[in-house]
C-alpha positions in Angstrom: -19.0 -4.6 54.6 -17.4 -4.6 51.1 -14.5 -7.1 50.4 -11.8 -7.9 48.5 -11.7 -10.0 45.2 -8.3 -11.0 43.2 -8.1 -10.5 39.6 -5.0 -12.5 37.8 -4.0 -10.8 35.0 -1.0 -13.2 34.7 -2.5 -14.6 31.0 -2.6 -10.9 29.7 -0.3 -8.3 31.3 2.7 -10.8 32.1 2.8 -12.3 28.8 2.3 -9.2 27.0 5.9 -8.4 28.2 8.9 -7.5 26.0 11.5 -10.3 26.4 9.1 -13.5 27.5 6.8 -15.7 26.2 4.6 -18.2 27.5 2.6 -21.0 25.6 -0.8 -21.4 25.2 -0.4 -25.1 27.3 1.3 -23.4 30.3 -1.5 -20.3 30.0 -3.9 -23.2 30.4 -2.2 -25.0 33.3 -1.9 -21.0 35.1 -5.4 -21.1 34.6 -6.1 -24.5 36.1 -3.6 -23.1 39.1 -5.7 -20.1 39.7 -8.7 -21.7 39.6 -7.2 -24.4 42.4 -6.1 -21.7 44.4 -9.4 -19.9 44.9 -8.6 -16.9 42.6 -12.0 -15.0 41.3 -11.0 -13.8 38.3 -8.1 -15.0 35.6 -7.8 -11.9 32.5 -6.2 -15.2 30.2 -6.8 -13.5 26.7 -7.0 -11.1 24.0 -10.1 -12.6 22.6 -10.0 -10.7 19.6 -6.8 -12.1 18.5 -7.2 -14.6 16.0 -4.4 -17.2 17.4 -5.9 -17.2 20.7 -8.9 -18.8 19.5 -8.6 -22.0 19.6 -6.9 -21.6 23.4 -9.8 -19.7 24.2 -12.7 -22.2 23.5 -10.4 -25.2 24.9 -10.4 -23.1 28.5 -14.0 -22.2 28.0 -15.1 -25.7 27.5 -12.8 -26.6 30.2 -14.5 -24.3 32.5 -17.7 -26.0 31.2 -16.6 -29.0 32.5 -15.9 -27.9 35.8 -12.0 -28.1 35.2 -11.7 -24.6 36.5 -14.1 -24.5 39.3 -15.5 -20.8 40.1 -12.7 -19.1 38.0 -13.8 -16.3 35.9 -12.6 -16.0 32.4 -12.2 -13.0 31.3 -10.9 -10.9 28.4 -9.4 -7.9 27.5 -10.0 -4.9 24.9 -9.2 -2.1 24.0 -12.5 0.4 24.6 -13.3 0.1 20.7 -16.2 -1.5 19.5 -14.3 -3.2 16.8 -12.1 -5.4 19.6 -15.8 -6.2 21.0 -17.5 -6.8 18.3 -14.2 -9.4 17.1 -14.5 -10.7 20.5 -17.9 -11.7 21.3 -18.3 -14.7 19.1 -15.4 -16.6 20.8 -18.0 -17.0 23.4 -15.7 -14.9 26.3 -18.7 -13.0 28.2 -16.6 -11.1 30.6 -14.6 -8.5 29.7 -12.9 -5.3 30.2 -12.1 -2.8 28.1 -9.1 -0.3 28.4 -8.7 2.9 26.8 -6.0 6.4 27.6 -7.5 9.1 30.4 -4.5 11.1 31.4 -3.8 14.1 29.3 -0.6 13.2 28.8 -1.5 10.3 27.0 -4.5 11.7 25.5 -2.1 14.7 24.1 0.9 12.6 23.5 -0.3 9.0 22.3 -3.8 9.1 20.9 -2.2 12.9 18.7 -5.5 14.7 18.3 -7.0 12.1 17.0 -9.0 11.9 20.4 -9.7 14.9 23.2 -11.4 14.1 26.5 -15.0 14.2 25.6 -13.7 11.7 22.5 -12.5 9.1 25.3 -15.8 8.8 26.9 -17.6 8.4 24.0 -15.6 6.0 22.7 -15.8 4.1 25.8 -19.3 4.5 26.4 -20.0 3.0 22.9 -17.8 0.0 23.5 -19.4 -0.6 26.8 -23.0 -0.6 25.1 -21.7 -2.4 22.7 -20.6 -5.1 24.9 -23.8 -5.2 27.3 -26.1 -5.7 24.6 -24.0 -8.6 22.9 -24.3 -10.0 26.0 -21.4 -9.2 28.0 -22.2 -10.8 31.9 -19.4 -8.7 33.4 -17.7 -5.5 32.3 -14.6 -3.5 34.0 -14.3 -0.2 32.0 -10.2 0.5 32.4 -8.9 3.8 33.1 -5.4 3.3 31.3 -2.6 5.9 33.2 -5.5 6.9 36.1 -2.8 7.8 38.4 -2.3 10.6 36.3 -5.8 11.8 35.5 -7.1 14.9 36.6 -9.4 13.7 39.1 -12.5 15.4 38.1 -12.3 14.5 34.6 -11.8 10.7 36.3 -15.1 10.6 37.8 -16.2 11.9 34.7 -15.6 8.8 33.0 -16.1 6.9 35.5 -19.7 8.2 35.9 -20.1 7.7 32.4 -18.6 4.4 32.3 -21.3 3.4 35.5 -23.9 4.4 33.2 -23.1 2.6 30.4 -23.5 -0.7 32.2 -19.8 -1.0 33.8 -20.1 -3.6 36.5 -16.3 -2.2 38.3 -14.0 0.6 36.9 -10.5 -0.3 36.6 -7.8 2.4 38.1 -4.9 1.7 36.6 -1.8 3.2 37.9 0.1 2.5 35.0 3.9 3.8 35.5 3.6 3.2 39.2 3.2 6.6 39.7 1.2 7.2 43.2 2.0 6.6 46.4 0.5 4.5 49.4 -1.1 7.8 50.9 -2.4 9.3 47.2 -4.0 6.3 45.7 -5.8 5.8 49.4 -7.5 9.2 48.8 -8.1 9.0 45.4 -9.7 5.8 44.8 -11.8 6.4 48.6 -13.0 9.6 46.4 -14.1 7.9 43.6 -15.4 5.3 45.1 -17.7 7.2 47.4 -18.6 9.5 44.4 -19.3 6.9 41.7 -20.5 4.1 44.2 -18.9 1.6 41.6 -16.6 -1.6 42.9 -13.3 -0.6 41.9 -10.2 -2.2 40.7 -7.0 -1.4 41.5 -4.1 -2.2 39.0 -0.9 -1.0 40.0 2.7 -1.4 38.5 6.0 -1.7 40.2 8.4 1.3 38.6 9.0 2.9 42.2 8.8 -0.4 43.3 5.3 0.5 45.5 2.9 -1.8 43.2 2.0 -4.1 46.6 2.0 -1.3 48.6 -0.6 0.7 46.5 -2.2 -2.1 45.4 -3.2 -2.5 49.6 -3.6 0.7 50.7 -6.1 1.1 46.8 -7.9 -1.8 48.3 -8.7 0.4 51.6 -9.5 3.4 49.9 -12.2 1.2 48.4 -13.5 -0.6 50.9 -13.7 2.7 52.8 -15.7 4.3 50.0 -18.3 1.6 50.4 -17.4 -0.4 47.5 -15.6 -4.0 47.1 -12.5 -4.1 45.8 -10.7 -6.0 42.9 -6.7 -6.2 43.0 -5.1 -7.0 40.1 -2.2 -9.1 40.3 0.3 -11.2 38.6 2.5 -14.4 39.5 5.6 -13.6 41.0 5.0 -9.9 39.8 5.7 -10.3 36.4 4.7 -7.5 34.4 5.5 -4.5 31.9 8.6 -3.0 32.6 9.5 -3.5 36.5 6.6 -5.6 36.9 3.3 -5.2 38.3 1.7 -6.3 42.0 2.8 -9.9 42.9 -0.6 -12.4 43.8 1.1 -13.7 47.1 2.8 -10.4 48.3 -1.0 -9.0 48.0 -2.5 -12.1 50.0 0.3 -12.3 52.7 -0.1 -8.3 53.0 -3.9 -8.4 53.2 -3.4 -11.8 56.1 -0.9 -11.0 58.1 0.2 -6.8 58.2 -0.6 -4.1 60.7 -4.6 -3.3 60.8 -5.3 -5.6 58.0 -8.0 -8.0 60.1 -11.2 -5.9 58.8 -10.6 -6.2 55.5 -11.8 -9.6 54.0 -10.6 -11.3 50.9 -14.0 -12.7 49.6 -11.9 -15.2 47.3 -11.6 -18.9 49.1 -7.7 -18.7 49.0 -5.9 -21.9 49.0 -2.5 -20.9 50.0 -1.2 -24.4 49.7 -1.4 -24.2 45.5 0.6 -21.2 45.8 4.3 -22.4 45.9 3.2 -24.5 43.4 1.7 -21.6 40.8 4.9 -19.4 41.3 7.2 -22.1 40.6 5.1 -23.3 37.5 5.2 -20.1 36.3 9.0 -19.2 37.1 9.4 -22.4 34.9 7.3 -21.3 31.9 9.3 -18.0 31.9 12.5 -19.2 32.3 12.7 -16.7 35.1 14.1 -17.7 38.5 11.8 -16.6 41.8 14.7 -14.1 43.7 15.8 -15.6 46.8 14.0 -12.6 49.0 10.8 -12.9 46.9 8.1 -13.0 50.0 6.4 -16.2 50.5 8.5 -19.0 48.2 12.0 -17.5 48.0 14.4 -19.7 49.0 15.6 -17.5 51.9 12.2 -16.7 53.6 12.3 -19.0 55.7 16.0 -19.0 56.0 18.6 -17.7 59.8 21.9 -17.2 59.9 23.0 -14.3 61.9 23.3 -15.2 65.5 20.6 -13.6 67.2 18.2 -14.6 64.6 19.2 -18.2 64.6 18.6 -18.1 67.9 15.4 -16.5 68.3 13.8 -18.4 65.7 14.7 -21.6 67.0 13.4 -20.3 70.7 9.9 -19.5 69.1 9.2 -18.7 65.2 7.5 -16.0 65.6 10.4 -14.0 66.8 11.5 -13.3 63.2 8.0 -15.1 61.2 4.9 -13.6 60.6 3.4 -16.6 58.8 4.1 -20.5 58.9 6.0 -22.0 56.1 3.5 -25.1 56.2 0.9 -22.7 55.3 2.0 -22.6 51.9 3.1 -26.4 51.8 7.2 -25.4 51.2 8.0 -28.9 51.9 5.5 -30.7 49.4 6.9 -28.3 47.1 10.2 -29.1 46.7 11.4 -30.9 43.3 11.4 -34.6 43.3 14.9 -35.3 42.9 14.9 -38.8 40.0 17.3 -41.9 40.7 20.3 -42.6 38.4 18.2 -43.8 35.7 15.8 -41.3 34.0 12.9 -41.9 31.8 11.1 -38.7 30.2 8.8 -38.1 27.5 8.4 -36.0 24.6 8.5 -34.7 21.0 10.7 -37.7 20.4 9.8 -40.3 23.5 8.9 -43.9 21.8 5.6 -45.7 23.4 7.6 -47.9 26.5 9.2 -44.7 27.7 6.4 -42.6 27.7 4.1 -45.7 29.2 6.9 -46.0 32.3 7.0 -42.0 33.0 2.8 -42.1 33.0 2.6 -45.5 35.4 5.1 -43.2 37.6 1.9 -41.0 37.9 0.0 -43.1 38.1 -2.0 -43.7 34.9 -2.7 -46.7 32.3 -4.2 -47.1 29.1 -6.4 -49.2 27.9 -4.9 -50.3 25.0 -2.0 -49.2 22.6 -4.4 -47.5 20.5 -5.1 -45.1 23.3 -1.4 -44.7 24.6 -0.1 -43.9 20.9 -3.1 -41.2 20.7 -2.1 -39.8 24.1 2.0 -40.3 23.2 1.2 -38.0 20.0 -0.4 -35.2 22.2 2.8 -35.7 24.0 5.3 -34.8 21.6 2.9 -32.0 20.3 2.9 -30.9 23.3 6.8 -30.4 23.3 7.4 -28.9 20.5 4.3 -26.4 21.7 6.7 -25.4 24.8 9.9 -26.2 23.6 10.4 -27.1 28.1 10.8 -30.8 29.1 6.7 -31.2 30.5 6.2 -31.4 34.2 3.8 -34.0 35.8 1.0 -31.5 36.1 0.9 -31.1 31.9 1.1 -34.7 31.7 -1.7 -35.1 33.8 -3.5 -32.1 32.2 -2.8 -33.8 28.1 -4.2 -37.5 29.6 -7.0 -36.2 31.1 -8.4 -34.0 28.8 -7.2 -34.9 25.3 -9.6 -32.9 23.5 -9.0 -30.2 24.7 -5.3 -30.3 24.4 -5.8 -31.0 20.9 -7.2 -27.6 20.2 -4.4 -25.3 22.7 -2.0 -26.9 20.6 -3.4 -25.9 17.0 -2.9 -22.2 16.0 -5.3 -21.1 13.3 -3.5 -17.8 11.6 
């Protein structure tokens, strides 16, 4: 039977979003997250853009030296061969590549400068182009599918099969279908085209997880695996887009779910981890309902709740709280006396907060190198560094030293 794969698109989607930032250190340590969690596939970049460069060929050697496990690292363009063409020599050799099918935005955005038969071709000549350069994988997106007349969609789907496409991408980009519509649809295209399809679905009606499940299905059904894509804590364009954990709880523990398998290895104990990393990087707190790590999921008050709960948890808990190690979680509160590190830390500081975690140098020569990296690395995120980046800079210095240069 067909299954179902996750595709984090965190590093592309999320901080693409008006209002919020994230640096290239903390894209990294997402990465590193993802990968530790059992994720298949990270979309971290815009390879064609030059700043992203040097960030790109740090994660790629890092990948190389087995840093990142069985994480895919994958890129995204827009369906033009020029994006390809800019991309390819970064070394990125999965991609996918994203271009308008709805008539609305085909009328309305692209402003006769493309019609319908105009999209496909310039998709087609992307894809080609991104085969023969040596593309391993290759997602052809359907930008605004939720609004494309169906036919015409298998059209360029068909087209996009052809072409080399390894999945088709059906975006519903304004959150537009319902749990029922996207079912059908994506089961039709799925058992026409006979292509995996992935299912990337934003949160305006607030149905993103929903869609994003029941999309899964409609795959699956049709014969073919599925890929959800997802971001931490559901951050995304506008209202967001399909949280990672929402999607992995949903597939686990909901009604009817048991015959549909997540192919990924998920390690549900990274994943309180990961959304508090990235709340941090974002400067964006995790709601107190959020399913999974907010603080009130595992939370009673009302009588006959408190009560029940403390009888047997299942009364009012689908899942355990261990399984996503809440307690380990939880912020090391310091002493009275605090030592940190950073843009302006002197050597004995910065040797006492890495002997807290457990590292020595071998001389002073090596500490001031890694101390420099340090206060680099500060002014990179303009955030006090958690122990994770501190591990992240000592271990793999060379590395670090190319996320934090920016070549304009």
């Amino acid at each position: 039977m067909a299954k179902i794969y996750f595709i984090d698109v965190t590093n592309r989607d999320a901080v693409q979003t008006s209002r919020i930032i994230m640096s290239k250190l903390q894209k990294t340590m997402v990465n590193l997250y993802l990968a530790e969690m059992g994720i298949h596939q990270s979309e971290f970049t815009f390879p064609y853009v030059k700043h992203e460069r040097n960030y790109i060929q740090a994660n790629l050697e890092l990948k190389e030296l087995g840093a990142m496990g069985n994480l895919v690292l994958e890129g995204w363009c827009r369906a033009i061969v020029g994006d390809v063409a800019e991309s390819l020599p970064t070394g990125v050799r999965d991609f996918n590549i994203s271009i308008s099918t709805s008539d609305q935005m085909i009328t309305h955005k692209f402003m006769g400068k493309l019609d319908r038969e105009k999209v496909i071709g310039e998709m087609v000549e992307a894809a080609t182009y991104a085969k023969k350069g040596g593309a391993n994988t290759l997602g052809v997106n359907a930008e605004d599918a939720s609004r494309t007349d169906m036919g015409y969609l298998i059209a360029f789907a068909q087209a996009a099969k052809e072409a080399g496409a390894d999945r088709i991408r059906y975006c519903d980009t304004l959150g537009y279908d319902t749990p029922m519509s996207i079912y059908e649809r994506v089961k039709t295209l799925a058992e026409t085209i006979g292509l995996p399809v992935e299912l990337h679905c934003h949160n305006d009606l607030s149905m993103a997880v929903a869609n994003s499940i029941t999309g899964a299905k409609g795959a699956i059904d049709g014969g073919v695996d599925a890929y959800i894509n997802t971001s931490v804590n559901g951050i995304g364009e506008r209202a967001g887009q399909a949280d990672l954990l929402s999607c992995i709880l949903g597939l686990g523990f909901a009604r009817d779910m048991a015959a549909y398998e997540i192919a990924d290895p998920i390690n549900l104990k990274v994943a309180t981890k990961l959304a508090k990393y990235v709340s941090y990087a974002f400067s964006i707190p995790i709601p107190i309902n959020q399913p999974g790590v907010g603080a009130n999921v595992f939370a009673h008050e009302a009588g006959i709740h408190a009560d029940g709960a403390l009888k047997d948890r299942r009364n009012y808990e689908l899942f355990d709280y261990e399984l996503l190690e809440l307690d380990e979680a939880v912020e090391r509160v310091p002493p009275r006396r605090v030592i940190t590190t950073g843009e302006f830390g002197g050597l004995a500081g910065f040797r006492h907060v890495y002997s807290t975690l457990g590292i020595t140098f071998a001389d002073n020569t090596e500490a001031q190198r890694i101390l420099e990296l340090v206060q680099v690395a500060n002014a990179h995120t303009q955030q006090p560094l958690t122990d994770d980046e501190l591990r992240f800079i000592a271990k793999y210095p060379e590395q670090a030293t190319k996320i934090f240069t920016l070549t304009p």
